[in-house]
C-alpha positions as CSV (number, residue, x, y, z in Angstrom):
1,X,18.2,35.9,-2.0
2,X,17.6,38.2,1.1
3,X,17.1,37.1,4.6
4,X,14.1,38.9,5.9
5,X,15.7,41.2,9.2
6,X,13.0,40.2,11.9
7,X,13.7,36.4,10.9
8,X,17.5,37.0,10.8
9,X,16.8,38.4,14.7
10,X,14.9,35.4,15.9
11,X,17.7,33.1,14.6
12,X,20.5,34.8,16.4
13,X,18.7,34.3,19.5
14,X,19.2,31.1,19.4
15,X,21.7,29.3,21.1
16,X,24.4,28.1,18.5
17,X,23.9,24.4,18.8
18,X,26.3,21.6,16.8
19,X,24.2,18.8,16.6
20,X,22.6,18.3,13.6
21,X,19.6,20.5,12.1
22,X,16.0,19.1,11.6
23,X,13.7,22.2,9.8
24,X,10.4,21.6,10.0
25,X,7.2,23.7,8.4
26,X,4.1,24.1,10.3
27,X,1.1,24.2,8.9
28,X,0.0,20.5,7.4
29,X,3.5,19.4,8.9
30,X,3.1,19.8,12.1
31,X,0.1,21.6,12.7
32,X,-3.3,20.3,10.6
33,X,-4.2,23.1,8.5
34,X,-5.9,21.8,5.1
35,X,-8.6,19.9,7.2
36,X,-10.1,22.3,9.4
37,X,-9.5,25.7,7.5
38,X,-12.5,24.9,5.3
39,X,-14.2,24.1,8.7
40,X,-13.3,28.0,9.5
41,X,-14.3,28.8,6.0
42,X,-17.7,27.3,6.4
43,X,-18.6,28.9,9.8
44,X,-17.7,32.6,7.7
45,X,-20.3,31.9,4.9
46,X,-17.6,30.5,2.5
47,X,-16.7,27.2,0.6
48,X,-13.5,25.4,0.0
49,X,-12.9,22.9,-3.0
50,X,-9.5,21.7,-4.7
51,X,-9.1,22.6,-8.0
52,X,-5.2,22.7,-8.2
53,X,-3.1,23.1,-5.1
54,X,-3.8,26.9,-3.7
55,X,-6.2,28.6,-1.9
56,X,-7.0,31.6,-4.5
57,X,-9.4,30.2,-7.2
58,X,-11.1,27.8,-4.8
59,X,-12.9,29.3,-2.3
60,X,-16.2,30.9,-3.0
61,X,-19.2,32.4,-1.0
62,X,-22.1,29.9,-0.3
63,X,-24.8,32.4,-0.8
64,X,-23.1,33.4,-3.8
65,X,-21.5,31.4,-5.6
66,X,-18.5,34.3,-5.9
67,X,-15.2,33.2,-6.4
68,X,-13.0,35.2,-3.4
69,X,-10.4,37.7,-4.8
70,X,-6.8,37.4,-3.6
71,X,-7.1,40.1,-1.1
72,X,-10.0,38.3,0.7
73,X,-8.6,35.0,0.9
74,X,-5.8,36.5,2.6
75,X,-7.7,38.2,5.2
76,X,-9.6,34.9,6.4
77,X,-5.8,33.0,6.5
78,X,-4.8,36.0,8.6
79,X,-8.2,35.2,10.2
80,X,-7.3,32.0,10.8
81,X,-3.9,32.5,12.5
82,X,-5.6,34.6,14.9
83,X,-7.7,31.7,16.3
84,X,-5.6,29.3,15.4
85,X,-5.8,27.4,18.8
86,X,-9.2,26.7,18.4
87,X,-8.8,24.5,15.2
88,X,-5.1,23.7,14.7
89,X,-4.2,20.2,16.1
90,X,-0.6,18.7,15.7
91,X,-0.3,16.1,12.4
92,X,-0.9,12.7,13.5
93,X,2.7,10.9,15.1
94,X,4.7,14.4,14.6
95,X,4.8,14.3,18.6
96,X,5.9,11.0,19.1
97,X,8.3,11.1,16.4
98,X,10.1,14.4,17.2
99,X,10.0,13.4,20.4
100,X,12.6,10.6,19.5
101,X,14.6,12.5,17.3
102,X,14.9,15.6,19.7
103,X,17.9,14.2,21.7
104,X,20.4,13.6,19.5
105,X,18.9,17.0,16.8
106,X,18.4,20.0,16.8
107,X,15.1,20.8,16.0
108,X,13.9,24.5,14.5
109,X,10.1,25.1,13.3
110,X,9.9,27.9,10.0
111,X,6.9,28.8,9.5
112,X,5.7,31.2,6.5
113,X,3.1,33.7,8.1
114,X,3.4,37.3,8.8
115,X,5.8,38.1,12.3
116,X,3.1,39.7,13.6
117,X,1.6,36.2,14.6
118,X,4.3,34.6,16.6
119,X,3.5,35.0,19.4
120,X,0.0,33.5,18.9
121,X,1.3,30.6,17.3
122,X,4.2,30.0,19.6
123,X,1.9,30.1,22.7
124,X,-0.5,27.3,20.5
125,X,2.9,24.7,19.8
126,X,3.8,25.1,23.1
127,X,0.3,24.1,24.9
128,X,0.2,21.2,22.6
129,X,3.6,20.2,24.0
130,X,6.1,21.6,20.9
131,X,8.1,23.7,22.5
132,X,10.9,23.4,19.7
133,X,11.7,27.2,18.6
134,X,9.7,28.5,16.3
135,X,10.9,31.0,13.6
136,X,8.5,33.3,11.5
137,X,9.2,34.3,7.7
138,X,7.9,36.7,5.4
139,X,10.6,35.6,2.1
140,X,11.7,32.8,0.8
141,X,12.8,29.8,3.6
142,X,16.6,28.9,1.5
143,X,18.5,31.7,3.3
144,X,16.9,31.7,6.8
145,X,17.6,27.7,6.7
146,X,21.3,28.5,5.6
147,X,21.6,31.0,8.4
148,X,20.4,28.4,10.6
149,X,23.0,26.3,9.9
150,X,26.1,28.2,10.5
151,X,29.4,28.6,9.1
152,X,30.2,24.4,10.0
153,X,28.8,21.8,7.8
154,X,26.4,20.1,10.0
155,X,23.7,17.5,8.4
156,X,20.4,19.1,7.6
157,X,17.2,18.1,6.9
158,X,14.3,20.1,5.8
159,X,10.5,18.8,6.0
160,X,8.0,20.7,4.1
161,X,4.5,20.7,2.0
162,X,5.3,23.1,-0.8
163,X,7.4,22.2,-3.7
164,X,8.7,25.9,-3.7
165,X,10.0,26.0,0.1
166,X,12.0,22.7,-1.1
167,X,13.4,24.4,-4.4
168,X,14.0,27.2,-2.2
169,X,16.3,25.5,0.6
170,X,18.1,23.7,-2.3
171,X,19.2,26.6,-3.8
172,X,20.6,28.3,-0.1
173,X,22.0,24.7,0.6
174,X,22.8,22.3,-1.7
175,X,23.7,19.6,0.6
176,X,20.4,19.8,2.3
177,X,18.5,16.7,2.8
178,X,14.8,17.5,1.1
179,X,11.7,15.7,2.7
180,X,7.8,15.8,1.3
181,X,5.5,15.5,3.8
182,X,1.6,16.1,3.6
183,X,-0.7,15.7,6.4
184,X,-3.4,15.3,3.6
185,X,-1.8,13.0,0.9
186,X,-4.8,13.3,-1.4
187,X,-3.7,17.1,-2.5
188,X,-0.2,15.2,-4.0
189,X,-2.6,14.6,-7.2
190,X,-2.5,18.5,-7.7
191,X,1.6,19.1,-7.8
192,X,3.9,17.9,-10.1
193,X,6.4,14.9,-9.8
194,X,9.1,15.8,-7.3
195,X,12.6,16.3,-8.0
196,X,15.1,13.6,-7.7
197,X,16.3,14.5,-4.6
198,X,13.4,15.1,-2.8
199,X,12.3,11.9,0.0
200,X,8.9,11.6,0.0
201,X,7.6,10.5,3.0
202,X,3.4,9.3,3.3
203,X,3.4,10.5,7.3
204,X,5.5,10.8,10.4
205,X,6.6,7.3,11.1
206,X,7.2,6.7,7.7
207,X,9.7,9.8,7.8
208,X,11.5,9.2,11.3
209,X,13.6,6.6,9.8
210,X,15.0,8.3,6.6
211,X,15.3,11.8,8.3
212,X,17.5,9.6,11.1
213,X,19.6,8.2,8.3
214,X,20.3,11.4,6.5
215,X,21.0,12.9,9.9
216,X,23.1,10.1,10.7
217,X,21.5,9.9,14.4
């Protein structure tokens, strides 16, 4: 698998740090996103209800009753991004907990959105007091996590919401230590069973503990 080149840039920025790594998603990790994006939805004229675990197939116009094409739904995510700080708010504990962790980790936020909204999401982590670096990608998350890492084999720990961004760091690096976190554990009846190795965790202080054990800090 390729690693996108504007996501390979923002990683050799950083500093090359030895401790070990703690990857974290945004959105419904850190940030809430599954609770007030159909708060968004709703002030555009639209409605969202779970059918299965994605957003095409499940949001449909009020007025309507028109089930939103693939190219729409985008446009209101991209929508979303771009006010982002007036709904996002950071995952209940995820402050406190990283907060602990932080001194003896180091600790790199992935998120999957187009580069073009970094900045806008950086500035937002930062004013809620997150000011871990935050690395955008437009691929697959396996090879930008691998890069992360570096030639040595330091622990590392990946926290996610999607099955596939899992699957996907397992493949780059085997070795990884898999978490399943959801900010909104009632969307867990939509996915399958996780794989064997994957640590399923029901919030943040529920995962502090096991991510410090497979980190060994």
């Amino acid at each position: 698998m390729t690693l996108d080149p504007e996501t390979e840039r923002q990683i050799a920025e950083l500093s090359h740090d030895p401790r070990p790594l703690l990857v974290l998603d945004v959105d419904d990790v850190v940030l809430e996103f599954v609770r007030p994006f159909p708060r968004f939805l709703e002030m555009q004229g639209y409605s969202l209800s779970f059918n299965d675990f994605r957003l095409t197939g499940n949001i449909t116009e009020i007025a309507t009753g028109r089930v939103l094409e693939r190219e729409t739904v985008q446009g209101l995510l991209y929508a979303f991004f771009e006010t982002q700080s007036d709904w996002q708010t950071v995952t209940d504990g995820a402050s406190e907990v990283l907060e602990t962790l932080s001194p003896h980790a180091e600790i790199v936020l992935l998120t999957a959105m187009p580069h073009r909204f970094r900045d806008t999401r950086r500035s937002h982590l930062q004013s809620l007091g997150l000011t871990y670096p935050l690395l955008t990608v437009e691929l697959a998350k396996g090879p930008a996590i691998e890069r992360l890492r570096g030639t040595g084999r330091r622990p590392v720990a990946f926290v996610d919401d999607q099955p596939k961004n899992l699957a996907s760091a397992r493949q780059s690096v085997p070795d990884i230590h898999l978490f399943h976190l959801m900010a909104d554990n009632s969307l867990r009846a939509f996915l399958p069973a996780p794989e064997p190795d994957v640590i399923v965790v029901r919030d943040w202080p529920d995962a502090r503990p096991r991510i410090a054990q497979a980190l060994d800090i």
